[in-house]
C-alpha positions in Angstrom: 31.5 -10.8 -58.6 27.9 -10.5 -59.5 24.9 -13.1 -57.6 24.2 -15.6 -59.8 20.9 -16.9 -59.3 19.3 -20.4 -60.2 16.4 -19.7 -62.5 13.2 -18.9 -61.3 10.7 -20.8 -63.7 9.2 -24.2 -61.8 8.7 -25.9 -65.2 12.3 -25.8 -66.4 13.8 -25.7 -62.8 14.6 -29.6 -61.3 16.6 -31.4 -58.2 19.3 -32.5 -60.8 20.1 -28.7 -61.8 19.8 -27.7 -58.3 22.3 -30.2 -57.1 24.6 -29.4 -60.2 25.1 -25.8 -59.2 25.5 -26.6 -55.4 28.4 -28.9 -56.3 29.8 -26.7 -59.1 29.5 -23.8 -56.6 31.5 -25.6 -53.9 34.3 -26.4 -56.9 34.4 -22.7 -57.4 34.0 -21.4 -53.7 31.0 -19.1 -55.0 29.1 -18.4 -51.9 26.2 -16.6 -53.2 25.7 -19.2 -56.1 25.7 -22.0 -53.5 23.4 -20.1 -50.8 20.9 -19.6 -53.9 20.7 -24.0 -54.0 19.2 -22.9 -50.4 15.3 -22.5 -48.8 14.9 -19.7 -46.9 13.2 -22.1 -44.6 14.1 -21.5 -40.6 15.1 -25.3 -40.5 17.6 -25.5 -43.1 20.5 -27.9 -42.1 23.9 -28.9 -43.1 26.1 -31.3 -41.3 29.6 -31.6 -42.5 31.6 -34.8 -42.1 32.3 -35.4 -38.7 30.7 -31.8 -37.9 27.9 -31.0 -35.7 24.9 -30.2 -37.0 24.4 -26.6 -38.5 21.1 -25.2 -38.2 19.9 -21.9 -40.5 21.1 -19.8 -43.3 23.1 -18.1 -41.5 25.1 -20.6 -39.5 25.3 -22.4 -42.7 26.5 -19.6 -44.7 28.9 -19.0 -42.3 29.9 -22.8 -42.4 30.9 -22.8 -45.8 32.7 -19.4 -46.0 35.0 -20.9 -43.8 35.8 -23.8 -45.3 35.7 -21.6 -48.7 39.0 -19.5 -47.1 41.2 -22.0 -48.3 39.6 -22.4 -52.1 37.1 -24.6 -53.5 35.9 -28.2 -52.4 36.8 -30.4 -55.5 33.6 -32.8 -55.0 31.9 -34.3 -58.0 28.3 -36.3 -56.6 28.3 -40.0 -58.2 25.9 -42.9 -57.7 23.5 -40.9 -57.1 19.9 -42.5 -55.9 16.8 -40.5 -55.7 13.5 -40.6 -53.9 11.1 -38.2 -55.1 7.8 -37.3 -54.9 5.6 -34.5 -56.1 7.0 -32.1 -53.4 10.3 -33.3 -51.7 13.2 -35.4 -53.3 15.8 -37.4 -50.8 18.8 -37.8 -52.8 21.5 -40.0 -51.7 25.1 -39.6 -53.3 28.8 -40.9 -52.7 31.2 -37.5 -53.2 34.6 -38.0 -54.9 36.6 -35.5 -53.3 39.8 -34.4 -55.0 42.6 -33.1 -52.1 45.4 -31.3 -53.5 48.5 -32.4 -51.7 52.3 -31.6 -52.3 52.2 -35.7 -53.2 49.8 -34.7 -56.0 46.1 -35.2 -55.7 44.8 -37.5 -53.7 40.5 -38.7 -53.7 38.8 -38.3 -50.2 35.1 -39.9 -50.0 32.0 -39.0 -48.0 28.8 -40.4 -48.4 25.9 -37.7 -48.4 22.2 -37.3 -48.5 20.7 -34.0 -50.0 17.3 -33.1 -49.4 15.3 -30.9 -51.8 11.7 -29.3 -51.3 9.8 -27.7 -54.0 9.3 -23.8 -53.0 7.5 -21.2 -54.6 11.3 -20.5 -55.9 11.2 -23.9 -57.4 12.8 -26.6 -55.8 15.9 -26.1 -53.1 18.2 -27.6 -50.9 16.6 -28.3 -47.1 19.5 -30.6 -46.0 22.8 -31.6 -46.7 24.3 -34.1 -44.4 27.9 -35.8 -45.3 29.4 -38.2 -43.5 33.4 -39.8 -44.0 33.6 -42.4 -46.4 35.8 -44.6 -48.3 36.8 -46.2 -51.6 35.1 -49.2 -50.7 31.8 -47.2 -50.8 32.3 -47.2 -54.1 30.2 -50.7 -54.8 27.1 -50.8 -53.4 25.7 -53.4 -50.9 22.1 -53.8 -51.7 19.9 -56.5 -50.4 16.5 -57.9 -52.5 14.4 -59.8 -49.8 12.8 -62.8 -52.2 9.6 -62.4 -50.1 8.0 -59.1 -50.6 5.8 -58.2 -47.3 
Protein backbone atom coordinates (compact mmCIF):
# COMPACT_ATOMS: atom_id res chain seq x y z
CA UNK A 1 0.00 0.00 0.00
CA UNK A 2 1.50 3.33 -0.98
CA UNK A 3 2.48 6.31 2.09
CA UNK A 4 -0.11 8.54 2.10
CA UNK A 5 0.99 11.79 3.26
CA UNK A 6 -1.02 14.75 4.78
CA UNK A 7 -0.47 17.76 2.55
CA UNK A 8 2.32 19.82 2.88
CA UNK A 9 0.99 23.55 2.27
CA UNK A 10 0.63 25.51 5.89
CA UNK A 11 -2.16 27.72 4.48
CA UNK A 12 -4.65 24.94 3.55
CA UNK A 13 -3.26 22.42 6.27
CA UNK A 14 -5.23 22.82 9.94
CA UNK A 15 -5.58 20.72 13.51
CA UNK A 16 -9.17 19.66 12.29
CA UNK A 17 -7.68 17.80 9.13
CA UNK A 18 -4.82 16.63 11.08
CA UNK A 19 -7.03 14.99 13.67
CA UNK A 20 -9.46 13.73 10.88
CA UNK A 21 -6.75 11.53 9.27
CA UNK A 22 -5.35 10.34 12.66
CA UNK A 23 -8.73 9.00 13.54
CA UNK A 24 -9.64 7.84 10.05
CA UNK A 25 -6.19 6.10 9.95
CA UNK A 26 -6.73 4.23 13.30
CA UNK A 27 -10.41 3.08 11.66
CA UNK A 28 -8.39 1.76 8.77
CA UNK A 29 -5.20 0.38 10.75
CA UNK A 30 -2.93 2.53 8.15
CA UNK A 31 0.27 2.95 9.96
CA UNK A 32 2.11 5.12 7.71
CA UNK A 33 -1.03 7.53 7.31
CA UNK A 34 -1.29 7.80 11.10
CA UNK A 35 2.60 8.17 11.71
CA UNK A 36 2.39 11.11 9.04
CA UNK A 37 -0.35 13.06 11.90
CA UNK A 38 3.09 12.83 13.83
CA UNK A 39 6.24 15.53 14.67
CA UNK A 40 9.37 14.22 14.19
CA UNK A 41 9.95 15.90 17.51
CA UNK A 42 12.31 13.60 20.13
CA UNK A 43 9.37 14.19 22.78
CA UNK A 44 6.52 12.94 21.02
CA UNK A 45 4.03 10.99 23.41
CA UNK A 46 1.21 8.76 23.35
CA UNK A 47 -0.44 7.23 26.39
CA UNK A 48 -3.01 4.69 25.72
CA UNK A 49 -5.86 4.07 28.20
CA UNK A 50 -4.66 2.57 31.24
CA UNK A 51 -1.03 2.33 29.35
CA UNK A 52 2.14 3.79 30.40
CA UNK A 53 3.38 6.48 28.81
CA UNK A 54 5.06 6.03 25.31
CA UNK A 55 7.78 8.20 24.60
CA UNK A 56 9.18 8.67 20.65
CA UNK A 57 8.30 7.78 17.19
CA UNK A 58 9.50 4.74 17.45
CA UNK A 59 8.04 3.41 20.61
CA UNK A 60 4.87 4.90 19.45
CA UNK A 61 4.94 3.38 16.11
CA UNK A 62 5.53 0.35 17.54
CA UNK A 63 2.56 0.99 19.97
CA UNK A 64 0.05 1.17 17.53
CA UNK A 65 1.22 -1.68 15.19
CA UNK A 66 0.47 -3.74 17.83
CA UNK A 67 -2.74 -2.88 18.69
CA UNK A 68 -3.28 -2.59 14.66
CA UNK A 69 -2.60 -6.74 14.49
CA UNK A 70 -5.97 -7.27 15.34
CA UNK A 71 -7.71 -4.59 12.68
CA UNK A 72 -8.65 -1.17 13.02
CA UNK A 73 -9.74 1.00 16.17
CA UNK A 74 -13.41 2.03 15.33
CA UNK A 75 -13.08 5.58 17.27
CA UNK A 76 -14.96 8.55 15.94
CA UNK A 77 -13.61 11.96 18.22
CA UNK A 78 -16.94 13.96 19.51
CA UNK A 79 -17.33 17.01 21.73
CA UNK A 80 -14.53 18.16 20.75
CA UNK A 81 -13.06 21.53 22.65
CA UNK A 82 -10.13 23.33 21.41
CA UNK A 83 -7.49 25.67 22.69
CA UNK A 84 -5.40 27.18 20.22
CA UNK A 85 -3.14 29.70 19.67
CA UNK A 86 -0.90 30.91 16.91
CA UNK A 87 1.56 27.88 17.35
CA UNK A 88 0.05 25.01 19.51
CA UNK A 89 -3.67 23.71 19.80
CA UNK A 90 -4.79 21.45 22.98
CA UNK A 91 -7.70 19.69 21.83
CA UNK A 92 -9.84 17.81 24.21
CA UNK A 93 -12.21 15.04 22.79
CA UNK A 94 -14.62 12.16 24.21
CA UNK A 95 -13.84 8.94 21.67
CA UNK A 96 -16.87 6.71 20.79
CA UNK A 97 -15.38 3.49 20.36
CA UNK A 98 -17.18 0.80 18.50
CA UNK A 99 -16.04 -3.07 19.85
CA UNK A 100 -17.14 -5.69 17.64
CA UNK A 101 -18.32 -8.55 19.84
CA UNK A 102 -20.00 -11.99 18.95
CA UNK A 103 -23.10 -10.03 20.92
CA UNK A 104 -22.91 -7.41 18.16
CA UNK A 105 -21.25 -4.08 18.57
CA UNK A 106 -20.91 -2.78 21.58
CA UNK A 107 -19.57 1.45 22.32
CA UNK A 108 -16.41 1.72 24.57
CA UNK A 109 -15.51 5.47 25.71
CA UNK A 110 -12.23 7.12 26.49
CA UNK A 111 -11.75 10.58 27.07
CA UNK A 112 -8.57 12.06 25.28
CA UNK A 113 -6.57 15.17 24.81
CA UNK A 114 -4.56 15.68 21.49
CA UNK A 115 -1.96 18.07 21.26
CA UNK A 116 -0.91 19.73 17.95
CA UNK A 117 2.17 22.07 17.20
CA UNK A 118 2.57 23.95 14.06
CA UNK A 119 5.97 22.57 12.28
CA UNK A 120 7.57 23.58 9.29
CA UNK A 121 5.40 20.43 7.91
CA UNK A 122 2.37 22.36 9.04
CA UNK A 123 0.76 21.42 12.03
CA UNK A 124 1.14 17.73 13.84
CA UNK A 125 0.31 15.62 16.50
CA UNK A 126 2.84 16.16 19.83
CA UNK A 127 0.55 14.17 22.22
CA UNK A 128 -2.08 11.91 22.48
CA UNK A 129 -3.12 10.79 25.86
CA UNK A 130 -6.56 8.60 26.38
CA UNK A 131 -7.74 7.70 29.33
CA UNK A 132 -11.09 5.00 30.09
CA UNK A 133 -14.23 6.60 30.03
CA UNK A 134 -17.88 6.11 30.13
CA UNK A 135 -21.36 6.87 28.69
CA UNK A 136 -21.93 9.33 31.32
CA UNK A 137 -19.00 11.36 29.85
CA UNK A 138 -21.21 11.99 27.35
CA UNK A 139 -22.84 15.35 29.18
CA UNK A 140 -20.55 17.69 30.15
CA UNK A 141 -20.02 19.12 33.68
CA UNK A 142 -19.03 22.62 33.28
CA UNK A 143 -18.87 25.18 35.95
CA UNK A 144 -19.27 29.35 35.28
CA UNK A 145 -17.97 31.04 38.48
CA UNK A 146 -20.43 34.34 38.63
CA UNK A 147 -17.37 36.32 39.84
CA UNK A 148 -14.75 36.54 37.28
CA UNK A 149 -11.11 37.09 39.13
Amino acid sequence: MPKAKLPVALASESCDEVEAAFYEAMRNADIERLMACWSDEDEVVCVHPGGPRIVGLGAIRASFEAMFATGGVLARPERVRSVPSLTCEVRHVLERIEVLTGDGPRHAYAIATNVYLKTAQGWRLVVHHASPGTAEELHEVTDVPSVLH
